[in-house]
C-alpha positions as CSV (number, residue, x, y, z in Angstrom):
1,X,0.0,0.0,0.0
2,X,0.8,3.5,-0.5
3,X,1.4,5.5,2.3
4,X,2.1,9.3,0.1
5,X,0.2,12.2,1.5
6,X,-3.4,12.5,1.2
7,X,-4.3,14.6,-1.9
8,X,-1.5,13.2,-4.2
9,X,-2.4,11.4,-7.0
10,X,-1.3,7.5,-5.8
11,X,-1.9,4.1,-6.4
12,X,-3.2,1.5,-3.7
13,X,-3.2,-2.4,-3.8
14,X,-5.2,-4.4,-1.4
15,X,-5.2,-8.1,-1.1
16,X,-8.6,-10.4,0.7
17,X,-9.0,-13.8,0.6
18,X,-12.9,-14.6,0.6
19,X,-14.7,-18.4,1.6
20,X,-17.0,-18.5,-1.3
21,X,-16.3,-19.0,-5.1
22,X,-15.0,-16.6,-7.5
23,X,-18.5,-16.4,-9.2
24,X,-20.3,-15.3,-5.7
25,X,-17.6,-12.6,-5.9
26,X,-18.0,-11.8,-9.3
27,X,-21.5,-11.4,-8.5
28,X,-21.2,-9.1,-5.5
29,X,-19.6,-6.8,-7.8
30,X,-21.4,-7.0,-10.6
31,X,-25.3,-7.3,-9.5
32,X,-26.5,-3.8,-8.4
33,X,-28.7,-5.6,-5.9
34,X,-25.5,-6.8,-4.2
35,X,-23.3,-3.5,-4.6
36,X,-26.3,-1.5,-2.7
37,X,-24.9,-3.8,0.3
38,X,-21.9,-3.8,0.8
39,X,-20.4,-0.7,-1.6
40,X,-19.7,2.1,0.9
41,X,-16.7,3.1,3.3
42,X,-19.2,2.3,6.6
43,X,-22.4,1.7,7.9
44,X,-23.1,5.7,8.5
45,X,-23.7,5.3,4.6
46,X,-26.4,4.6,2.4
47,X,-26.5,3.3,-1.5
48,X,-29.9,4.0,-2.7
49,X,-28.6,3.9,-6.0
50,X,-27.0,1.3,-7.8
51,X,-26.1,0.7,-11.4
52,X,-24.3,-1.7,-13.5
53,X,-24.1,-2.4,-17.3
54,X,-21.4,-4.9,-16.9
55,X,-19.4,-5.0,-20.1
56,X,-16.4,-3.5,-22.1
57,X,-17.9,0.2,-22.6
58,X,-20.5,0.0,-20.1
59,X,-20.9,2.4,-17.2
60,X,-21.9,1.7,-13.4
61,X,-23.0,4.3,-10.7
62,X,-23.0,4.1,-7.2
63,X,-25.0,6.8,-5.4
64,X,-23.5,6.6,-1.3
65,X,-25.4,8.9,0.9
66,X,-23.4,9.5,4.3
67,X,-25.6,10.2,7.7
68,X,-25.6,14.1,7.3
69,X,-27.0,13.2,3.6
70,X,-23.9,14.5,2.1
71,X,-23.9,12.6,-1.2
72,X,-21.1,11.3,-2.6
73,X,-21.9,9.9,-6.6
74,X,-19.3,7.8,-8.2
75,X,-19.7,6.9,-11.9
76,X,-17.3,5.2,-14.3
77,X,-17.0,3.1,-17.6
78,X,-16.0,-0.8,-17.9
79,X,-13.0,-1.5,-19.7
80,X,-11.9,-4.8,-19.1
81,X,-14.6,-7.5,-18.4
82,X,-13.6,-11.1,-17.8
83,X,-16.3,-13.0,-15.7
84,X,-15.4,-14.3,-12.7
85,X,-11.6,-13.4,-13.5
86,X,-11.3,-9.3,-13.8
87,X,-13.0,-6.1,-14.0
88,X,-10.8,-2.5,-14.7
89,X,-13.1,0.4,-14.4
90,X,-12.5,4.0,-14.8
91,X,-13.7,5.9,-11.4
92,X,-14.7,9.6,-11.1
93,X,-16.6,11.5,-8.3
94,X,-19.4,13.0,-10.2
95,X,-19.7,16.6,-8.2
96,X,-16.8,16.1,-5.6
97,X,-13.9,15.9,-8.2
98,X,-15.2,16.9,-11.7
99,X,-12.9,16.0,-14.4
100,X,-10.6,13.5,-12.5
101,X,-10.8,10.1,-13.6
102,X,-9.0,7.1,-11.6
103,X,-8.7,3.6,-12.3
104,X,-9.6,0.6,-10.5
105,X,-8.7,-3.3,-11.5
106,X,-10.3,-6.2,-10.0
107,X,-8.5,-9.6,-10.1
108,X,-10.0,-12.7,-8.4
109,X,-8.6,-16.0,-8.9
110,X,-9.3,-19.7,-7.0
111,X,-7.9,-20.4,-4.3
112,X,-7.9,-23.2,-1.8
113,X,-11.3,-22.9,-0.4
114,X,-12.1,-19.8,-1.9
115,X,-11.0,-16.8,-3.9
116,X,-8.1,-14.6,-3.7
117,X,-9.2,-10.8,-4.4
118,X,-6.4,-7.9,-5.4
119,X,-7.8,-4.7,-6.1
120,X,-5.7,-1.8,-7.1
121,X,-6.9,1.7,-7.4
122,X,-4.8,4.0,-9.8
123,X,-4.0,7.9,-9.6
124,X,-7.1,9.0,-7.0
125,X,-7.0,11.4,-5.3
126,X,-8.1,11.5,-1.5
127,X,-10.7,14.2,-0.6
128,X,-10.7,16.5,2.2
129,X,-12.0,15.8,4.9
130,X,-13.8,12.3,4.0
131,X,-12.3,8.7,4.9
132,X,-9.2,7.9,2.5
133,X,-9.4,5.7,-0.4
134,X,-7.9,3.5,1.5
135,X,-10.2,3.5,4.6
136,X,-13.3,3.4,2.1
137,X,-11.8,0.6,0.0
138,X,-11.0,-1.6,3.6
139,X,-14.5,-0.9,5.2
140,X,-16.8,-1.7,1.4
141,X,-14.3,-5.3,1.5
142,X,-15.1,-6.0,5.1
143,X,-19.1,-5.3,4.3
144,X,-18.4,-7.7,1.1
145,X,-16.9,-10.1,3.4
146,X,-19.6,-10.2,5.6
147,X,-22.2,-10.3,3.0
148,X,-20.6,-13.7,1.3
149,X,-19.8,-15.3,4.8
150,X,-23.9,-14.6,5.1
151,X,-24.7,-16.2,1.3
152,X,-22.9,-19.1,2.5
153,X,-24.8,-19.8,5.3
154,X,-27.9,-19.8,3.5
């Protein structure tokens, strides 16, 4: 991980290991039903909007409303789409960073007993005053986690 000073333009990896199949991944990032659960930095937030066209040139939007009701609407375009294996998707904040577009690639692979995500997160840059990209990123993978440990229970 990065550890440059908030506001510069920086590239973060993360790496999770999940219990469930790359395809209940893949899902949970992919299904706009399933991004509305777990797609937000922590549970003060809200996603009543959800969207996902899931192929090369197709866009996704995630509307995340904190508890003041501050919105924070984050929109980008598919670019690489391999089911199951990888997603790369452009990322811009609508009205909080006009004009900045990041990227963010997507790798799951099998792995004994599960799936091994890496995530990395090109050129963002952190806002003032709002979690890190970093915090964000850790807190939506620990709501992901917890919504596949609870698929596969059921």
């Amino acid at each position: 991980m990065d550890e440059e000073v908030i506001g510069e333009r920086r590239s973060l990896r993360l790496k999770r290991f999940f219990p469930v199949a790359p395809e209940k991944v893949w899902r949970a990032w992919t299904d706009p039903r399933a991004l509305a659960q777990w797609f937000r930095p922590n549970a003060s937030f809200s996603v009543p909007v959800a969207e996902a066209d899931v192929r090369v040139g197709g866009r996704f939007r995630v509307l995340m409303v904190d508890a003041e009701g501050e919105e924070f609407d984050l929109a980008g375009v598919y670019r690489e789409v391999v089911p199951a294996q990888k997603l790369a998707m452009t990322w811009s904040w609508r009205a909080k960073q006009p004009g900045h577009e990041s990227l963010v690639t997507v790798v799951l692979r099998a792995a004994h007993g599960g799936t091994q995500l890496e995530l990395q997160h090109d050129m963002y840059v952190d806002m003032e005053n709002q979690p890190t990209h970093e915090q964000g990123w850790n807190g939506a993978l620990d709501k992901l986690e917890s919504m596949l440990k609870g698929e596969s229970k059921s």
